[in-house]
C-alpha positions as CSV (number, residue, x, y, z in Angstrom):
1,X,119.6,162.0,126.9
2,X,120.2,158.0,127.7
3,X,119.4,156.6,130.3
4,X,122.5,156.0,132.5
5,X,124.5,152.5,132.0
6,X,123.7,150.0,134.6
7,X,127.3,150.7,136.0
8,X,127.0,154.7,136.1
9,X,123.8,154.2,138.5
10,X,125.5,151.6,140.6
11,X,128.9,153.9,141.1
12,X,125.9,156.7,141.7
13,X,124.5,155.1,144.3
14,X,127.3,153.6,146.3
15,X,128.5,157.1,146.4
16,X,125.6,158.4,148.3
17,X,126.1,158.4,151.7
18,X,124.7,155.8,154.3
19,X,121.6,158.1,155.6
20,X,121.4,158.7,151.8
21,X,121.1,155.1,151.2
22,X,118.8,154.1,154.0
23,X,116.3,156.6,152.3
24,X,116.2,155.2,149.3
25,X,114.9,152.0,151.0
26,X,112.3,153.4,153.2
27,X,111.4,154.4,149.7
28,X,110.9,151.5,148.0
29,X,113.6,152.8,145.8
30,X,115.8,150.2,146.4
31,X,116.0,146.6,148.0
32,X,118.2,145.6,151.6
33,X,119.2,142.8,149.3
34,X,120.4,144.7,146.2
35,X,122.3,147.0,148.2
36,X,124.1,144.0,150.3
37,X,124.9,142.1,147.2
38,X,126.3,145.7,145.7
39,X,128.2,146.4,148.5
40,X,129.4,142.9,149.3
41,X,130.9,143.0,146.0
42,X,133.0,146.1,146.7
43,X,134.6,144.9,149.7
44,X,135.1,141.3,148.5
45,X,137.5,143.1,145.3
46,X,138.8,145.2,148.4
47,X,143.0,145.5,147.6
48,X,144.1,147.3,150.8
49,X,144.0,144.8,152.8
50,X,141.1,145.9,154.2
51,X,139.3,142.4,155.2
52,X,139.9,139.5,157.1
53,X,136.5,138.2,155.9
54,X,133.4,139.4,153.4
55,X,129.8,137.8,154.0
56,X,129.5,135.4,151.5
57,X,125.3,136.2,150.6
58,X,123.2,138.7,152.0
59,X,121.9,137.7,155.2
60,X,118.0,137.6,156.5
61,X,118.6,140.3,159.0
62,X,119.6,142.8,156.2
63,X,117.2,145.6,156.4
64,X,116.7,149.4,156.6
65,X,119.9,150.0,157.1
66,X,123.3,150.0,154.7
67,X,125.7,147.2,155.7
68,X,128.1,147.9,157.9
69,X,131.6,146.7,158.1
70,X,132.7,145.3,161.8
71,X,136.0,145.4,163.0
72,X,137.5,141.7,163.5
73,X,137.7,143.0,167.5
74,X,134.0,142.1,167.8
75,X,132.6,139.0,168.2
76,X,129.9,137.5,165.6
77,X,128.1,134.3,165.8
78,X,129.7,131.9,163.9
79,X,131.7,134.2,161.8
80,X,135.7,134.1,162.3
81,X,137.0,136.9,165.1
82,X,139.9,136.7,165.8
83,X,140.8,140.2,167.2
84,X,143.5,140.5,164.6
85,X,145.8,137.4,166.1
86,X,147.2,134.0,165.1
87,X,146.1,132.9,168.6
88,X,142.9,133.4,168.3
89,X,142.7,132.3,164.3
90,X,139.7,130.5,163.4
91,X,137.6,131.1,166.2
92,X,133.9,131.6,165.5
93,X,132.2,132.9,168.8
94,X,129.0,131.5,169.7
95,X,127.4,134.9,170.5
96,X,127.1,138.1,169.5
97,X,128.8,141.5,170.4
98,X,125.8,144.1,171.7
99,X,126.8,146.7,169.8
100,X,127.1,144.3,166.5
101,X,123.3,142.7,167.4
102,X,122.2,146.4,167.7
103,X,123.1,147.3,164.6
104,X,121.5,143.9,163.7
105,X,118.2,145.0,164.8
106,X,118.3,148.1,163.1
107,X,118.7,146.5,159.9
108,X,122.2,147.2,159.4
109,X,123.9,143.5,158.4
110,X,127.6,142.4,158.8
111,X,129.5,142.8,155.8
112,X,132.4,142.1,156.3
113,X,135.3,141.8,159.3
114,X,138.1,144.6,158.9
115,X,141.8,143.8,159.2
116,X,143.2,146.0,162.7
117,X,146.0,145.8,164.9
118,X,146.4,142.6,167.3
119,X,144.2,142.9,170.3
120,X,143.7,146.6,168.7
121,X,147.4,147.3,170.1
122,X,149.1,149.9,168.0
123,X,148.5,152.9,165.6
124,X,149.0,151.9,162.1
125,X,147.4,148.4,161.4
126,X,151.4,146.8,161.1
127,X,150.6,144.8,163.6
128,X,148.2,142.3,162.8
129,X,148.6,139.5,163.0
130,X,147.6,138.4,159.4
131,X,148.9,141.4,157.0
132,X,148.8,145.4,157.3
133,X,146.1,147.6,155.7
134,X,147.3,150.1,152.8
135,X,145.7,153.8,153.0
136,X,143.5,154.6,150.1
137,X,145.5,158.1,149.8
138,X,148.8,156.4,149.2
139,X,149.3,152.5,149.4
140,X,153.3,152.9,150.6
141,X,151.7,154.9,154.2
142,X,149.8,153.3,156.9
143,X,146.2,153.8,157.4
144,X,146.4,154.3,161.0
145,X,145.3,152.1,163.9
146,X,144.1,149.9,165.5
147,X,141.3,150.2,163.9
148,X,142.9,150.8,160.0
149,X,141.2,148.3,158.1
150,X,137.6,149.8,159.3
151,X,139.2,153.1,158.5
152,X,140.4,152.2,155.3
153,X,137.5,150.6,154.1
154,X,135.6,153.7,154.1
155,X,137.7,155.8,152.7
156,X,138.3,153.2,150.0
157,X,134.6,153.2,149.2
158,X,134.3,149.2,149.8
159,X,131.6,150.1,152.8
160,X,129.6,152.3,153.5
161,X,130.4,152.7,157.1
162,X,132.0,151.3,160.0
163,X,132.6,150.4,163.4
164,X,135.5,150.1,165.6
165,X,137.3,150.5,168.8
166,X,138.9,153.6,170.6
167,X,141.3,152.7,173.5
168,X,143.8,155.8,173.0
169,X,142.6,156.9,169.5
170,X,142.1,153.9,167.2
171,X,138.8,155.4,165.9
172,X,140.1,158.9,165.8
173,X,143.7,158.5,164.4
174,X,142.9,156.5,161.4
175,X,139.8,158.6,160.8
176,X,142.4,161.9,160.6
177,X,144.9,159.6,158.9
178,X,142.3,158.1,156.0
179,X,140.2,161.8,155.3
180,X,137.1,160.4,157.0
181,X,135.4,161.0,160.1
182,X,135.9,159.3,163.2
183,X,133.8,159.0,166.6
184,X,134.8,157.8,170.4
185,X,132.3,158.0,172.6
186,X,131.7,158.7,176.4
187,X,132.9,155.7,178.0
188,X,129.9,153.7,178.9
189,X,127.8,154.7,176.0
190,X,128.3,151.9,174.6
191,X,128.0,148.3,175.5
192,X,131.9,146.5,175.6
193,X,130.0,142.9,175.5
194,X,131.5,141.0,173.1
195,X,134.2,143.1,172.4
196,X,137.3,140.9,172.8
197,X,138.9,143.1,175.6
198,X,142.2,145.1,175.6
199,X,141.9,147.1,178.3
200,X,138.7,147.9,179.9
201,X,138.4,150.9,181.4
202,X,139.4,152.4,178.1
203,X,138.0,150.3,175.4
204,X,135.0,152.0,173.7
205,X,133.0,151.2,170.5
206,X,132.0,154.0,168.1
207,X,131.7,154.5,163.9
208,X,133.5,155.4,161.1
209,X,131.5,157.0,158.5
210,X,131.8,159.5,155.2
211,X,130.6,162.5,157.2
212,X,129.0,163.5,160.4
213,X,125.3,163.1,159.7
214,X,126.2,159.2,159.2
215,X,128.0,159.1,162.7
216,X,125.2,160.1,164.5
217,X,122.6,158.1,162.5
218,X,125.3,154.4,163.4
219,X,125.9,155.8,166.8
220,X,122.2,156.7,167.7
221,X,122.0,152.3,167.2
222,X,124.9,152.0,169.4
223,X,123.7,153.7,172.8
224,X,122.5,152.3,175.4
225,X,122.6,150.2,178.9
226,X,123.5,146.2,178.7
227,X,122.8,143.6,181.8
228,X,126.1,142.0,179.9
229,X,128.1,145.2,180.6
230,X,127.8,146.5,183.9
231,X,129.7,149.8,183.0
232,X,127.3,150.5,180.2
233,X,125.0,153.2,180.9
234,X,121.4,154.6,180.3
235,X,122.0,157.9,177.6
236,X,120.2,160.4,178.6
237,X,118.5,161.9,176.2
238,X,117.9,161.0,172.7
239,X,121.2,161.6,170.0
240,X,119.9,164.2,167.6
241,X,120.7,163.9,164.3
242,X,123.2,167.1,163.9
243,X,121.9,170.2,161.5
244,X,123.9,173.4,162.4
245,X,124.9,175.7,159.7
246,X,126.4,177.9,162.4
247,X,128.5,178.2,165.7
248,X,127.6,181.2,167.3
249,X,127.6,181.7,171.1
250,X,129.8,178.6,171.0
251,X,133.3,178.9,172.4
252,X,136.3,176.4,171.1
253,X,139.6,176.3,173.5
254,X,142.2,175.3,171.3
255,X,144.8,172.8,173.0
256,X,148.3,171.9,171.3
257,X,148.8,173.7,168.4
258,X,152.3,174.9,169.7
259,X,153.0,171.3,171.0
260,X,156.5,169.8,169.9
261,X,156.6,167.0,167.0
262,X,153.4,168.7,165.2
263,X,153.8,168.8,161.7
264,X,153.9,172.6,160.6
265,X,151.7,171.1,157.5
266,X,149.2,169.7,159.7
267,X,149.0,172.6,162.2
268,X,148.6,175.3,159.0
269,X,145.5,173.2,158.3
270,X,144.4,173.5,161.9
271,X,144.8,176.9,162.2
272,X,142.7,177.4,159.2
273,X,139.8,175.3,160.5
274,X,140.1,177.4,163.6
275,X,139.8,180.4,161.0
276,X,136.8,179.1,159.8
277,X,135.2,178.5,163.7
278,X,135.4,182.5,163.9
279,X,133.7,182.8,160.4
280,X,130.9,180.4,161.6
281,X,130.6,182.7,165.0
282,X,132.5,180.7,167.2
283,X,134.9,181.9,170.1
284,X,138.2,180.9,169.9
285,X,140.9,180.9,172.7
286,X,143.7,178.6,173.7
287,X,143.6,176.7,176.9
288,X,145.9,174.5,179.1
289,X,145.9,171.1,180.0
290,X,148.7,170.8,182.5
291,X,148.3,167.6,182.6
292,X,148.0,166.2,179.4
293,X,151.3,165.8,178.2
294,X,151.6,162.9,180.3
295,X,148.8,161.3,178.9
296,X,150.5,158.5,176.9
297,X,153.3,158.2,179.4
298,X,150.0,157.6,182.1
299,X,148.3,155.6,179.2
300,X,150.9,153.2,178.3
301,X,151.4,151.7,182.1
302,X,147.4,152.0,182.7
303,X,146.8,150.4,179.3
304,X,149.6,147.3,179.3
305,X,148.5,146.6,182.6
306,X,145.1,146.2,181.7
307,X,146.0,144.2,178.5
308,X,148.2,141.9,180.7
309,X,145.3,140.9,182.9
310,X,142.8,140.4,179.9
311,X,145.5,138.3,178.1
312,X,146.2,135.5,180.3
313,X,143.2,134.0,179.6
314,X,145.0,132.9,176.0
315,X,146.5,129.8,177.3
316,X,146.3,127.2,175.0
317,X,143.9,125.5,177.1
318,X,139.9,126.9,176.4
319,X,140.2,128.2,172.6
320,X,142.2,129.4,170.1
321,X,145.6,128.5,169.0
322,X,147.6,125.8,171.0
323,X,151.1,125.0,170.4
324,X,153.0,121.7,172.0
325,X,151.4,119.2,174.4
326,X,153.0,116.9,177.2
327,X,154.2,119.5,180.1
328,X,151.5,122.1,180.6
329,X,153.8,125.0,181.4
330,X,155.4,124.3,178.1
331,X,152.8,124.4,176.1
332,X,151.7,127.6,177.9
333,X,154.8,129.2,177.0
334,X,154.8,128.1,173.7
335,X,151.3,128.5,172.5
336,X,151.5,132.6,173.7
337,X,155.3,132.9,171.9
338,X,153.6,131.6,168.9
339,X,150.4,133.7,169.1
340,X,151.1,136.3,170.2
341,X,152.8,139.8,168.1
342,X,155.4,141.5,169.3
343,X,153.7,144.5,170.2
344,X,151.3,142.4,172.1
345,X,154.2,140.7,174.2
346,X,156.1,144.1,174.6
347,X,152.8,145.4,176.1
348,X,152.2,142.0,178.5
349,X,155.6,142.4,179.6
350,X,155.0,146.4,180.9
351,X,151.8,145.4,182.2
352,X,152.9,142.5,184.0
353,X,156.1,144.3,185.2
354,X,153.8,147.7,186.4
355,X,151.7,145.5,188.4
356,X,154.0,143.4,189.7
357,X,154.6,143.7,193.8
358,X,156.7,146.6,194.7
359,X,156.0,148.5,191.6
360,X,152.3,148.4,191.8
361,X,151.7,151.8,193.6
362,X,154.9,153.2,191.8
363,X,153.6,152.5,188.3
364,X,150.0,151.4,188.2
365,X,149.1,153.8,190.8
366,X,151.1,157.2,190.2
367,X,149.4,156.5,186.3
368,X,145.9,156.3,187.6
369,X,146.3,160.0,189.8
370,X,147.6,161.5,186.3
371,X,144.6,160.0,184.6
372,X,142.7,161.6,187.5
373,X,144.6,164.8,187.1
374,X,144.1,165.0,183.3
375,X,140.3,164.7,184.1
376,X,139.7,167.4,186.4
377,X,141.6,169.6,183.6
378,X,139.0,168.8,181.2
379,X,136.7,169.7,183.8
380,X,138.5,173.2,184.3
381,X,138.3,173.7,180.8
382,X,135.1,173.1,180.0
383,X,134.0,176.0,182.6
384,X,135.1,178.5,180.6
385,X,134.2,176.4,176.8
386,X,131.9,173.9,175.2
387,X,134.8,172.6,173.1
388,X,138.1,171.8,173.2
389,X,140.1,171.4,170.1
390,X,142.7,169.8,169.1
391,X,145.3,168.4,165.7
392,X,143.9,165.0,165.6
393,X,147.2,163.4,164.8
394,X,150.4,165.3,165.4
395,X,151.1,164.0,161.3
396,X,149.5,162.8,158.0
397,X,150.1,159.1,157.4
398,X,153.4,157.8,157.6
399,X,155.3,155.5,155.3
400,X,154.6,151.7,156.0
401,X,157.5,150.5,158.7
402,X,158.5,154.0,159.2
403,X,158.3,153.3,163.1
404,X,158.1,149.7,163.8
405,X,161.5,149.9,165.0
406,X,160.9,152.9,167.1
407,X,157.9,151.9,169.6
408,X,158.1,155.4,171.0
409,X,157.4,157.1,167.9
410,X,153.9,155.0,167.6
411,X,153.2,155.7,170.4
412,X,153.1,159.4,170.1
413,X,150.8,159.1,167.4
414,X,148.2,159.2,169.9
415,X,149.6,162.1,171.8
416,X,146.1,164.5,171.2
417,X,143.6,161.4,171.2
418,X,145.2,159.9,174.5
419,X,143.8,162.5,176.9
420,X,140.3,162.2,176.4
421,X,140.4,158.5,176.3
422,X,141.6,158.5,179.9
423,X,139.0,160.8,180.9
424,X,136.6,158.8,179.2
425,X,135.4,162.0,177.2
426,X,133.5,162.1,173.4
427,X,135.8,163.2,170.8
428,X,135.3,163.8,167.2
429,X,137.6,163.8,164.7
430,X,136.4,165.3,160.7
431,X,139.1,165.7,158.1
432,X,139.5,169.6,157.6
433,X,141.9,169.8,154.5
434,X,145.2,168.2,153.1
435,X,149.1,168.3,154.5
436,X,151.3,167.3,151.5
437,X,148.3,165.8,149.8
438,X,147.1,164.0,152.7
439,X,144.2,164.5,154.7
440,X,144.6,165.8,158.3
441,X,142.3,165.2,161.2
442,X,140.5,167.8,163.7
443,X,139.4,166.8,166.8
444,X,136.3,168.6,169.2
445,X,135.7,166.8,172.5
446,X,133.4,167.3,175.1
447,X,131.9,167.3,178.5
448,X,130.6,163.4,178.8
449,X,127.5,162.8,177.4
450,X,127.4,165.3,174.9
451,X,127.9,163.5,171.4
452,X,124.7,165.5,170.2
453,X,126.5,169.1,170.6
454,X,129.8,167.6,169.4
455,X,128.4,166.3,166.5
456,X,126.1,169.3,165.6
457,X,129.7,171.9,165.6
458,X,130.8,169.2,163.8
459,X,128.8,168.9,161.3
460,X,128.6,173.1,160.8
461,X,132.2,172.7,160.8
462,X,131.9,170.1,158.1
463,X,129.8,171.9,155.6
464,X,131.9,175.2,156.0
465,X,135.2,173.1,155.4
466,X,133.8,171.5,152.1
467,X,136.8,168.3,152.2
468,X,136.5,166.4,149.3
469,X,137.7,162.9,149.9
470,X,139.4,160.4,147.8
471,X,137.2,159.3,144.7
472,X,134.2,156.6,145.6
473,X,133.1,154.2,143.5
């Protein structure tokens, strides 16, 4: 037989996965270099609007590690981040994001910066501040968000992985939404230096990747404690890489499958996955979270708040975009009407208003006792299981400006990722099988702390599922 074209054992390769890849250059097999310049190539004919920028040659700190594609949220040395927003357009940081310069010293380089939502506000990439991102699956739906062009890129094949930013389910969501899988982790795990803040008791870093042995090989780079960040924290323990082929003993509460506005599509899927749990000798039973359904009510006054805070530093005045000159309260005014989206002013406005005086303890404070509420259910829970498991999304991808007229609708996109976020909780999501012809998201979360255990279900889960994602390379 002849030997394969030049382009058959490129395609070949780029469709291994990123643990796949890495072994083939602790091999020998294959040089940091070659594989940059293949993969550099991908996402610089990306067509989903996947990319704000592509590295232009491969860099010197390529090394054992497959390139990895950063959202635009995280700040790189001299490279443009601009958090996805005119007002910050053009700015090149002169540092480095921890969890970027980790990555960095494990030999994984920047590829490229990935298109998102401004300030990482919103759930299907519309509102950047630059163009939306296109889902692989079908370019007239969204990809998901905020973190959709990450997302996106590796579903399109044009990385190999990812990283990006959970506040209320940007990893998760457009993980579900793009057939790929998706990590948050605890809150803390991860070191929020030089992430260009939204709000920050939320905000966490964590990867997008093909499968679930890849999210645990870009997370194990991730974790750990940062002078920088005083709420990052030592993890205890090592992260395992996952190898279950089976989940017995294990016991799965399942949590909104009977929840209002879930796609019947999407919740036939889920109750097959939870079909194949008992297969794999898992327990399933359903549980309540009293308190959940007010998680995005509780999240979108905690969250706005927040963002209203970070965002008056963008004032025209220390970087980025500045519009007018003369009277400084003009120019104020006028550089943040120009800058900013109009998510991201809807958002400042119900911060600013929930913190205002009068409304503070009305607002601000009843949201922070749900949040506290919604934690010690979780806590509840996981006394009687090791999981709980949810419908990632309550839908499959929408059509593109579907609900930018309808903020309320967005917003309950994140109805089953919200929760865990405000309890600062690790959630995976892994496609389990197709709605309509689009992939739908499962979610496990658990008990802080345990990514390894989430991860290893996961991956059993994974295998015993078999999804087949959209064509690579």
């Amino acid at each position: 037989m002849a030997d394969p074209s030049p382009v058959a054992a490129r395609d070949e390769l780029l469709r291994l996965t990123a643990a796949q890849q890495a072994d083939r250059i602790r091999t020998g097999e294959l040089s940091p270099a070659e594989l940059f310049e293949l993969w550099r190539r991908r996402a610089e004919a990306d067509d989903h609007g996947c990319y704000l920028w592509v590295a232009e040659e491969p860099p010197r700190d390529a090394g054992e590690l497959p390139p990895v594609a950063v959202k635009d949220l995280f700040c790189v040395e001299g490279v443009p981040s601009a958090a996805g927003s005119r007002i910050l357009e053009g700015y090149r940081p002169p540092y480095t994001a921890t969890s970027v310069r980790n990555l960095q010293k494990a030999g994984a380089a920047v590829l490229g910066k990935t298109n998102q939502d401004e300030f990482a506000m919103g759930s299907s990439n519309e509102n950047s501040g630059f163009h939306p991102v296109q889902n692989p699956w079908d370019r007239s739906r969204v990809p998901g968000g905020s973190s959709g062009g990450s997302a996106a890129a590796v579903a399109a094949g044009t990385a190999p992985w990812a990283i990006g930013t959970d506040t209320g389910g940007s990893i998760r969501q457009p993980a579900s939404l793009c057939g790929i899988v998706g990590l948050k982790p605890t809150y803390g795990a991860v070191s929020r230096y030089g992430m260009i803040a939204f709000a920050s008791s939320l905000d966490q870093c964590g990867p997008l990747t093909r499968d679930v042995a890849d999210a645990a090989l870009l997370f194990s780079h991730l974790v750990g404690p940062d002078p920088c960040d005083s709420t990052s924290l030592d993890y205890p323990g090592d992260v395992r890489m996952p190898s279950a082929e089976r989940l017995d003993g294990l016991r799965f509460g399942v949590w909104g499958l009977g929840e209002k506005g879930l796609e019947p599509g999407v919740a036939q899927v889920c109750r097959g996955t939870l079909a194949k749990i008992e297969e794999l000798g898992g327990g399933v039973e359903e549980i309540d979270l009293p308190a959940a359904p007010q998680g995005i009510a509780a999240y979108y006054v905690i969250a706005p708040a927040e963002a209203s805070a970070n965002l008056a530093r963008y004032d025209g005045v220390r970087y980025g975009q500045r519009t007018g000159d003369g009277d400084p309260t003009a120019m104020y005014e006028q550089t943040r009407h120009d800058g900013f989206g109009d998510e991201v002013r809807r958002r400042i406005m119900i911060g600013t208003y929930a913190l205002s005086s009068g409304y503070y303890e009305a607002y601000y404070g009843t949201a922070q006792k749900v949040r506290t509420k919604i934690a010690d259910d979780f806590r509840a829970a996981f006394e009687r299981v090791d999981f709980v498991v949810t419908p990632t999304s309550p839908t499959v991808a929408f059509e593109l400006g579907e609900r930018t007229a309808d903020p309320l609708a967005m917003y309950l996109s994140d109805y089953f990722t919200v929760p865990m976020s405000l309890a600062g909780l690790p959630a995976v999501s892994i496609p389990c099988g197709l709605s309509e012809g689009l992939p739908v998201g499962f979610q496990l979360a658990g008990p802080a702390f345990s990514e390894s255990r989430i991860l290893d279900a996961a991956h059993a889960l994974e295998k015993a599922i078999g999804f087949e994602g959209v064509p690579r390379p």
